[in-house]
C-alpha positions as CSV (number, residue, x, y, z in Angstrom):
1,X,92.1,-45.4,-63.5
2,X,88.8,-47.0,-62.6
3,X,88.2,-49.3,-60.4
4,X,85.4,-51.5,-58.9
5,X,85.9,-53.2,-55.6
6,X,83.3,-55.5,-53.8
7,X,83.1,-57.4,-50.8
8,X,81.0,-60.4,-50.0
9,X,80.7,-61.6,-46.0
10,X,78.1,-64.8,-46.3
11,X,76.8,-66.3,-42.7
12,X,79.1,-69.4,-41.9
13,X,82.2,-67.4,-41.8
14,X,83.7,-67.3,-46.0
15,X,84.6,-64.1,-47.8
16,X,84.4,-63.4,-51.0
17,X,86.4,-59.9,-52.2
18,X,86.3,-59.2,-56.3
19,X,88.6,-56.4,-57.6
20,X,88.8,-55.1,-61.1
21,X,90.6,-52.0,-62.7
22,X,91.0,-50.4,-65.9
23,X,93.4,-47.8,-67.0
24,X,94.4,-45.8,-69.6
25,X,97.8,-43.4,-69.2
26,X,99.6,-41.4,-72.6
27,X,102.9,-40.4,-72.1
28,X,104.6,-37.8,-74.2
29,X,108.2,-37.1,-72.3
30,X,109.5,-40.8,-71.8
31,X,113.1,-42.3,-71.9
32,X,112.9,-45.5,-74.0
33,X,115.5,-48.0,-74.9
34,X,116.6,-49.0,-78.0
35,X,117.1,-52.8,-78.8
36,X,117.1,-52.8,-82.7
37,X,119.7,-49.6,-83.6
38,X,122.9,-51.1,-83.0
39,X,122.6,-55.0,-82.0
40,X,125.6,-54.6,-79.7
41,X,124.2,-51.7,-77.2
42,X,121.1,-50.8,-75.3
43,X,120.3,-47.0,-76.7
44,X,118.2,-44.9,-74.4
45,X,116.7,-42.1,-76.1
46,X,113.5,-40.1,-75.2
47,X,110.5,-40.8,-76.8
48,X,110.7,-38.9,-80.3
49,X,106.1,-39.4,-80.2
50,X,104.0,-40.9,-77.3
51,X,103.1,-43.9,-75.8
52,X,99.8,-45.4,-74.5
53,X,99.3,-48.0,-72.0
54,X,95.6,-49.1,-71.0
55,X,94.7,-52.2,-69.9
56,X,92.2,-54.4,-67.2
57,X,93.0,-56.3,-64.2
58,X,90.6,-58.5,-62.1
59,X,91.5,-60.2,-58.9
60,X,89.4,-62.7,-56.6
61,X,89.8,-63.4,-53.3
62,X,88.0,-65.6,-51.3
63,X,88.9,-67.1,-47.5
64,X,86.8,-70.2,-46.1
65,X,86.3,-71.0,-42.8
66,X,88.0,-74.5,-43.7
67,X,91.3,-73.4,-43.7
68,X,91.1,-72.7,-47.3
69,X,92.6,-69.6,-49.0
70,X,92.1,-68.5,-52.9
71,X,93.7,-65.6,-54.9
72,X,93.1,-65.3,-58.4
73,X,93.8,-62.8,-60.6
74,X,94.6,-62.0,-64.8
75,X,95.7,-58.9,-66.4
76,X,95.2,-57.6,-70.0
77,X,97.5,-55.0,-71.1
78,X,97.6,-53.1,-74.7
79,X,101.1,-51.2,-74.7
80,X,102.3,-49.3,-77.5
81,X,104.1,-46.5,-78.9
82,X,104.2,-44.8,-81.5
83,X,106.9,-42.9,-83.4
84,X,107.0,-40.7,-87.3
85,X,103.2,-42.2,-86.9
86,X,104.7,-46.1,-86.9
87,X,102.7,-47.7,-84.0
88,X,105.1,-50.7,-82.2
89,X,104.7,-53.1,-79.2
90,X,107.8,-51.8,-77.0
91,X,110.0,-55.0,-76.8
92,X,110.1,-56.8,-73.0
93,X,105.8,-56.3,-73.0
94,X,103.4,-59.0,-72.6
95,X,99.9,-58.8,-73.6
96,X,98.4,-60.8,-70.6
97,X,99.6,-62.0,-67.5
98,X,97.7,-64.0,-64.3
99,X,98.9,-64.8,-60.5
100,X,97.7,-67.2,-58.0
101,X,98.1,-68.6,-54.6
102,X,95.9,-71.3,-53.2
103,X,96.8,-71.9,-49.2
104,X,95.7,-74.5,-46.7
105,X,96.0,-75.0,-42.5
106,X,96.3,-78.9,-41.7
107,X,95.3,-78.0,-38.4
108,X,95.6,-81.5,-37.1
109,X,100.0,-81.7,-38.3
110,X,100.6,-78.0,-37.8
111,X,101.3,-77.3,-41.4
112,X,100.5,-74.9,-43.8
113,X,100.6,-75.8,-47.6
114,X,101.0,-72.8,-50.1
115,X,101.0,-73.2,-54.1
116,X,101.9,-69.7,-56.0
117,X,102.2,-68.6,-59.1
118,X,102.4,-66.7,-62.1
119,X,101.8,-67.2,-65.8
120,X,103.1,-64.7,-68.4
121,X,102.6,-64.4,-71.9
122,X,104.8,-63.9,-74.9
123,X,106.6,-60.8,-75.3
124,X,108.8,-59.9,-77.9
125,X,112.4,-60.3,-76.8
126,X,115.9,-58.6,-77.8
127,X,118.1,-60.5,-80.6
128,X,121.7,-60.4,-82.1
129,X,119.9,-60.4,-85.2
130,X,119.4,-62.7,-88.4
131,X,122.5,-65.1,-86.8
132,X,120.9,-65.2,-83.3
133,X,119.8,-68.5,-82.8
134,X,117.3,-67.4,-80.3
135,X,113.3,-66.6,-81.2
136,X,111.9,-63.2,-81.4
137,X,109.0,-63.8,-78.7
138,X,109.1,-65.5,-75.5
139,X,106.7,-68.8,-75.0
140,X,104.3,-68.4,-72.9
141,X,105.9,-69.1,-69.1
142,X,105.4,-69.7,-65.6
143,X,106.9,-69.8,-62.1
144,X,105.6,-72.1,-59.6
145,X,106.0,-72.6,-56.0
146,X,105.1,-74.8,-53.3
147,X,105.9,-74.1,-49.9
148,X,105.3,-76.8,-46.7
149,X,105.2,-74.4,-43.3
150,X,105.4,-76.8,-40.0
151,X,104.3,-74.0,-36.8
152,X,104.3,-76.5,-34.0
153,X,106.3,-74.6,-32.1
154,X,106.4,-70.8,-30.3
155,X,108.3,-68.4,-32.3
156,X,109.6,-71.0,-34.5
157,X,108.4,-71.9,-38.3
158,X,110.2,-74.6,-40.2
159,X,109.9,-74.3,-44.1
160,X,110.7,-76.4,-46.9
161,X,109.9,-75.8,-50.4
162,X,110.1,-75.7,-54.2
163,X,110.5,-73.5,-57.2
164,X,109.4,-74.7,-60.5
């Protein structure tokens, strides 16, 4: 692993924090399952070869003195392994992923607002075979989520929100 963090403090109050990381990790004694042997069963078997993951990650945070609150971040992942030399994307592994929340304080109506979220990319998914009606890879997805947070009171939140 390598990674880089740095914090930025400016004069009227915001922070700024930026995050990355990088990896690279070989595995040669791992228990893998088997999606394409038999349609009907999950197989697990060790790994008959080896299996590299590497990838890069990069996060942003950044509080203002407004009430506002950002977190950004995206990953890049390369996942393979490799078995009698034959080099395959394991199935269930996406090549990129990202995350967010954006947060506010309506001081004024006690009430926070949060928006979260994360967006995955395709990943090759398990079949019934030729019949299936199903694709092979995911679409691109996302979960979302808003969440309203009224803290009038002592020791009592009220919360109301939605999943998307």
């Amino acid at each position: 692993n390598l990674n880089y963090l740095k914090k930025i403090y400016t004069q009227n109050g915001n922070f700024i924090g930026l995050e990355t990381t990088a990896w690279y990790t070989h595995f040669t004694n791992s228990i893998i399952p088997d999606y394409d042997t038999n349609l009907n069963e999950i197989i697990y078997k060790n790994l008959d070869g080896y299996a590299v993951t590497k990838g890069i990650s990069t996060n942003i945070d950044m509080v203002f003195n407004s009430g506002l609150k950002l977190i950004l971040g995206a990953t890049y992942m390369d996942v393979a392994k490799t078995e009698n030399r034959i080099k395959t994307r394991p199935i269930l592994t996406e090549k990129f992923t990202g995350t967010w929340a954006i947060s506010y304080r309506i001081n004024k109506l006690y009430l926070d607002v949060d928006y979260t979220g994360n967006l995955y990319g395709p990943m090759r998914l398990p079949t019934l075979g030729d019949l299936d009606p199903r694709k092979k890879y995911s679409p691109t997805w996302s979960i979302q989520n808003i969440q309203f947070t009224f803290n009038k009171f002592k020791n009592i939140e009220i919360y109301a929100g939605s999943v998307s």
